[in-house]
C-alpha positions in Angstrom: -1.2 -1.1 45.8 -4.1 0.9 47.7 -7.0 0.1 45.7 -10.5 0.2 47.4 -11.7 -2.8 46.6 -11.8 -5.0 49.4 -9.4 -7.9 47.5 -12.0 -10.5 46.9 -11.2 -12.8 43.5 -12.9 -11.4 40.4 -13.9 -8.1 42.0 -13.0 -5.7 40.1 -11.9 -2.4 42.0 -13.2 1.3 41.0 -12.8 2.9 37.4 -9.4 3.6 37.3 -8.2 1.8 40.1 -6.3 -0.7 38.4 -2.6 -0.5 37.0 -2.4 -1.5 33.5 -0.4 -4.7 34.7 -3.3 -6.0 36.5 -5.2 -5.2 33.6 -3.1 -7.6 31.6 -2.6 -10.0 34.2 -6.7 -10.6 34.3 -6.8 -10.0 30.8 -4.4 -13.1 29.9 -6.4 -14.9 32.7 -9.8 -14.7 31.2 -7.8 -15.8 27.6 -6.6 -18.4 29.0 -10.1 -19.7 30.4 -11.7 -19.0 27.2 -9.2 -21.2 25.1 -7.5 -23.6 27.4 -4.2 -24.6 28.3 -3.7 -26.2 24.8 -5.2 -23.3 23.3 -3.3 -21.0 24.9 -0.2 -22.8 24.5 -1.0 -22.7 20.9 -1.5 -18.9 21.1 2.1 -18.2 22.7 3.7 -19.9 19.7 1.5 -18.3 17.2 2.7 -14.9 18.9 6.1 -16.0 19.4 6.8 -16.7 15.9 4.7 -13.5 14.3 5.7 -10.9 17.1 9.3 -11.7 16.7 9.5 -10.3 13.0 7.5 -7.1 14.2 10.1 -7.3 17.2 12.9 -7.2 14.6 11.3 -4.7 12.1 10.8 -2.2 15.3 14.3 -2.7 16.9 15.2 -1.8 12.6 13.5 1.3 12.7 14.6 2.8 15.6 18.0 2.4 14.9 17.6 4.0 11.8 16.0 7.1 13.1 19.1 7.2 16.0 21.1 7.3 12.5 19.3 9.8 11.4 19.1 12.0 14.4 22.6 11.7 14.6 23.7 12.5 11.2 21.3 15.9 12.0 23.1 16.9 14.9 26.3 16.0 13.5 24.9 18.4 10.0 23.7 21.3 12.6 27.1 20.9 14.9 29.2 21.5 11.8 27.2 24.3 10.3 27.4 26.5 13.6 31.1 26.1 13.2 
């Protein structure tokens, strides 16, 4: 990645510079110093536990609104007939 800072830990490169990856990557880093390993341990299984019934109720909706997209073609296919 071309960014203009010159690499240096903690340096943070011009607005805008950074990908939203790196973002998160520094993001998670500065959690993870602010709560520790057990802390942050603790975190992932908070999240793993919570985010996977959002996970589940978001994979849920999308199929239904395939369904529904679906059944509308298939309604505006057969009325052009």
């Amino acid at each position: 990645m071309d960014h203009k800072s010159d690499g240096k830990k903690g340096e943070m490169p011009e607005k805008g510079e950074m990908s939203v990856r790196e973002a998160g990557k520094r993001g998670g880093e500065a959690r993870k110093e602010e709560l520790g390993h057990e802390g942050y341990v603790e975190l992932g299984h908070m999240g793993g536990s919570k985010g996977g019934q959002r996970v589940r109720e978001l994979i849920e909706e999308g199929r239904e609104a395939e369904e529904e997209k679906r059944h509308a073609e298939d309604k505006s296919h057969s009325s052009k007939k």
